[in-house]
LOLOTI-514169 format. One line per 2 residues: number of its first residue (from 1); their letters; for each residue x, y, z of C-alpha. Coordinates in Angstrom, 2 decimals. Example, Ala and Ser with C-alpha at 12.3 -4.5 7.8 and 13.67 -1.06 7.14 Angstrom:
BEGIN
1) as) 12.30,-4.50,7.80; 13.67,-1.06,7.14
//
This chain:
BEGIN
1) xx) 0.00,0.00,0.00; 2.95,1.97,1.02
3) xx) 4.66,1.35,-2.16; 1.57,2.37,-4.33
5) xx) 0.78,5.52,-2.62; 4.55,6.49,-3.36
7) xx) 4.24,5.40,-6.84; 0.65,8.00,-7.21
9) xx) 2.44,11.18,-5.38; 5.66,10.80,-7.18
11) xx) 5.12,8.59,-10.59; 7.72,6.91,-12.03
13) xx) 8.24,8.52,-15.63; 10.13,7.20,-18.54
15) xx) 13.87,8.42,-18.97; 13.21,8.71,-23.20
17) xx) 9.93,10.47,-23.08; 8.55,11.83,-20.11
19) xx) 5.56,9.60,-19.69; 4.62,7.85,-16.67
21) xx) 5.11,4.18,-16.49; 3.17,1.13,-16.31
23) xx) 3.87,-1.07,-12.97; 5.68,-3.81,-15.43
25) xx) 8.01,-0.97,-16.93; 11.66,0.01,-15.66
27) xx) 13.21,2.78,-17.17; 12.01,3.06,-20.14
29) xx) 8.27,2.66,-21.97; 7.91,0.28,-24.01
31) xx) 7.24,2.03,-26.69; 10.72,4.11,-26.13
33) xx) 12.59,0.70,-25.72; 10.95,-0.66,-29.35
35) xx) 12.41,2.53,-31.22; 16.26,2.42,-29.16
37) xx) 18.57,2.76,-32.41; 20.73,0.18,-32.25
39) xx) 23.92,-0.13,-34.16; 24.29,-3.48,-34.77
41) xx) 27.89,-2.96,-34.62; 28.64,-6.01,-32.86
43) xx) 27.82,-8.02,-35.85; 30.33,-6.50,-37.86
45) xx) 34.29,-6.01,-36.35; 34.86,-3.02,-38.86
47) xx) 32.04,-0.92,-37.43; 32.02,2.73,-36.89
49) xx) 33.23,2.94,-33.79; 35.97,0.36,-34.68
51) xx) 37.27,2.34,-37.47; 37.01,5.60,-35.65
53) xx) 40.33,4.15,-34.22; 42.33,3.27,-37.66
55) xx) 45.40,4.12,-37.36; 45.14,5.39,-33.68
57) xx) 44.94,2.38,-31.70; 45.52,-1.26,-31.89
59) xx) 42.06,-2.76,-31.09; 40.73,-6.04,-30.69
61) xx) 36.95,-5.07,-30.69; 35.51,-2.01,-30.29
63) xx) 31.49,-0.75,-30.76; 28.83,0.64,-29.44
65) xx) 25.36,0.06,-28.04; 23.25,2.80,-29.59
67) xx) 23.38,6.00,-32.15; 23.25,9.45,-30.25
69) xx) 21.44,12.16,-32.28; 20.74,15.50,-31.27
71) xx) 16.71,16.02,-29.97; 16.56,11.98,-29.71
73) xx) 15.71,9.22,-27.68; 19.13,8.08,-26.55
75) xx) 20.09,12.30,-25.71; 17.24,12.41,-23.18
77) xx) 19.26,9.09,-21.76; 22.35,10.03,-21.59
79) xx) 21.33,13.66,-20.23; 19.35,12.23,-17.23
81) xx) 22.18,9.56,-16.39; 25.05,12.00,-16.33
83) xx) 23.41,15.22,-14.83; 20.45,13.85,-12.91
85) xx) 21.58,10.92,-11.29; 19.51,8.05,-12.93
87) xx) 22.10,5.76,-12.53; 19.39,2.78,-13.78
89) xx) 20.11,4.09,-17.25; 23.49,2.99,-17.01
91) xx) 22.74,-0.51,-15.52; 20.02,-1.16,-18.37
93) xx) 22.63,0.14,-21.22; 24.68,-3.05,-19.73
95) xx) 22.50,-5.33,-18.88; 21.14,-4.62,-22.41
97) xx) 24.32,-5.22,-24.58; 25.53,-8.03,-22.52
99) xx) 23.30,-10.26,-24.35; 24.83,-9.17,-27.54
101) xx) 28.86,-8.82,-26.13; 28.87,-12.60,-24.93
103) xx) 28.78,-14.12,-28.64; 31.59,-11.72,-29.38
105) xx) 34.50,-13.67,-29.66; 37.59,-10.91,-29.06
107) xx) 35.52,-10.18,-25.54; 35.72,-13.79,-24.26
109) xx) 39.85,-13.01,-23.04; 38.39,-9.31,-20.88
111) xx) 39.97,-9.76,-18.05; 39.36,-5.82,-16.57
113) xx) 36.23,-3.45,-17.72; 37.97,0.09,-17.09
115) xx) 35.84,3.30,-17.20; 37.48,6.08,-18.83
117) xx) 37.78,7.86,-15.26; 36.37,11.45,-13.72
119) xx) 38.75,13.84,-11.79; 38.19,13.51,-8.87
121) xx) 37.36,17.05,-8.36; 34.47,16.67,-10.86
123) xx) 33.70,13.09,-9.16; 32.72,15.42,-6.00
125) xx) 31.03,17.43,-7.75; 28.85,14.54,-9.47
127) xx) 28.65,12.51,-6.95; 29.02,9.20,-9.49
129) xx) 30.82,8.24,-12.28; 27.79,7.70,-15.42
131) xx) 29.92,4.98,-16.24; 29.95,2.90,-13.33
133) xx) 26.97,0.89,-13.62; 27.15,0.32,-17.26
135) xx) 30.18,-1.12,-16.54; 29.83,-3.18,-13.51
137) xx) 26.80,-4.69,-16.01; 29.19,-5.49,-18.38
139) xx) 32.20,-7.21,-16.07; 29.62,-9.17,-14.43
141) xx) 28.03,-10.68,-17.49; 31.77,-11.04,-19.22
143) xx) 32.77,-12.45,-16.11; 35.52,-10.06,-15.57
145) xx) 37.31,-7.36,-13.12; 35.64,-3.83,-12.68
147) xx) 38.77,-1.62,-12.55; 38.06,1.77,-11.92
149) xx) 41.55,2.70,-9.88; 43.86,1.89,-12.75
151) xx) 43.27,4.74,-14.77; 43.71,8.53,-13.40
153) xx) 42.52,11.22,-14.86; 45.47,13.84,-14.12
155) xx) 43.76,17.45,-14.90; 40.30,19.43,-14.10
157) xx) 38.83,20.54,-17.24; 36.03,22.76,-18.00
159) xx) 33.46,20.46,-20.02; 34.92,20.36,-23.72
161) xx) 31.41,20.41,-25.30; 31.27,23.66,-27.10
163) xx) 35.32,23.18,-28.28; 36.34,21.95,-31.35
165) xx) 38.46,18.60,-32.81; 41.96,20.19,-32.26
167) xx) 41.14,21.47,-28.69; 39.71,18.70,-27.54
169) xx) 42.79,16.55,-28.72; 45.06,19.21,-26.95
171) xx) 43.56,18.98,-23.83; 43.33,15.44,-23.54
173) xx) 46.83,14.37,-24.76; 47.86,14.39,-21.33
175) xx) 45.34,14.22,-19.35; 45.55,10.55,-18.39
177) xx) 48.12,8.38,-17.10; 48.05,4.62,-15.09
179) xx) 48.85,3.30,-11.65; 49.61,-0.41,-12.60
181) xx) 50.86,-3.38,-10.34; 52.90,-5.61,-11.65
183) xx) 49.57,-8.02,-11.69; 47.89,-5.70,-14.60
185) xx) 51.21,-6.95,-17.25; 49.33,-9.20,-20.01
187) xx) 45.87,-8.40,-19.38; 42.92,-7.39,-22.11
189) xx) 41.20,-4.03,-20.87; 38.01,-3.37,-21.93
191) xx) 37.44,0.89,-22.00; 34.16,1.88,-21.35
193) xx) 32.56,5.23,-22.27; 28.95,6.78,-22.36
195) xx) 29.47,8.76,-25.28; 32.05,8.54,-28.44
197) xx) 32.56,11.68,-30.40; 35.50,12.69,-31.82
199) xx) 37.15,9.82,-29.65; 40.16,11.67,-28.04
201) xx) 39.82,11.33,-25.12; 39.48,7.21,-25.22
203) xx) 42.41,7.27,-27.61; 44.25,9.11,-24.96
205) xx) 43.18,6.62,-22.22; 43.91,3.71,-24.18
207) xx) 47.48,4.66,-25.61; 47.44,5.38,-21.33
209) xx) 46.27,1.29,-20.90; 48.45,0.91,-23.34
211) xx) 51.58,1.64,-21.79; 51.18,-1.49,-19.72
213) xx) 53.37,-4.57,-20.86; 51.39,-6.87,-22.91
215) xx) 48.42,-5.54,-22.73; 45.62,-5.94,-24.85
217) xx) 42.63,-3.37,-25.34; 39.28,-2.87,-26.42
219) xx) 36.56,-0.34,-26.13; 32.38,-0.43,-25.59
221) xx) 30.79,2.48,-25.08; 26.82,3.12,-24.47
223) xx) 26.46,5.55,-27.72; 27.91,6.57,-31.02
225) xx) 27.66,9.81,-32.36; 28.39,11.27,-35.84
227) x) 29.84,14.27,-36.17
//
């Protein structure tokens, strides 16, 4: 009773559209969940996202879940898990592509998902890393290590939203470095992201991962978006 007078002061609303949902929903609507715009990239190793990366990193797989446009679906998403806290989104976005990542081959060797990390400056100010969950879904269902105290972000920035290609690149380049153990030689990482742009700043994370003896990478993130 408790529960459903809750639910009738303070209705749970869909994250892609506003609407209130049914008691069976979570999340999303099901009409929001039937129009998600997958990539399919996970059927094909030279997808967008994988390419995005020619010539910049060595990757064994990388992809992602869905395509960000501006005024869609999957930009109401990503806006209410990394400035209002709906975590949920996150965990769904895993739970989600899990089903897909376990028939991918490169993945089955994943030994650490690592989320491209938040200073920790801007983790205060947050309160959560939009990654975590996602990725937490993902290790679990790969059967792998969450690692988020490998990779540092060095410097505060300023979000880099309304900068262009060659500043974005600058201020990245250095912005990342690694605190390995001698444990972390000869292990696959798997770098997670919520969105990929441009994709500096996971290219300067992984070439970061990188640095590690024998290691191997790939990279997943929640959304791809053309630019």
């Amino acid at each position: 009773m408790f529960k459903s007078l809750v639910n009738l002061l303070y209705p749970k609303t869909c994250n892609g559209c506003d609407n209130s949902l049914l008691e069976n929903e979570i999340v999303l609507c099901t009409a929001c969940r039937h129009h998600l715009p997958y990539t399919q990239h996970w059927l094909n190793k030279e997808n967008e996202t994988y390419n995005k990366f020619y010539g910049r990193l060595p990757l064994e797989h990388a992809s992602s879940l869905l395509y960000f446009h501006k005024e869609g679906i999957v930009q109401q998403l990503i806006h209410n898990l990394k400035y209002r806290g709906h975590e949920e989104i996150g965990k769904l976005s895993g739970e989600l592509y899990i089903a897909h990542l376990l028939d991918t081959e490169a993945l089955q060797s994943v030994t650490d998902v690592i989320p491209v990390p938040l200073h920790k400056k801007r983790l205060k100010e947050r309160g959560y890393n939009q990654v975590t969950e996602f990725g937490k879904a993902v290790a679990n269902g790969l059967n792998a290590n969450y690692n988020d105290a490998l990779l540092l972000r060095k410097n505060y920035t300023k979000t880099q939203t309304k900068k262009g290609l060659t500043d974005r690149a600058e201020i990245t380049r250095s912005a990342f470095d690694v605190n390995p153990t001698e444990d972390d030689r000869n292990k696959h990482f798997l770098l997670i992201d919520d969105v990929i742009t441009t994709g500096a700043t996971l290219e300067a994370c992984g070439k970061a991962l990188l640095k590690i003896p024998e290691s191997k990478l790939s990279i997943v993130t929640i959304a791809y978006a053309h630019t």
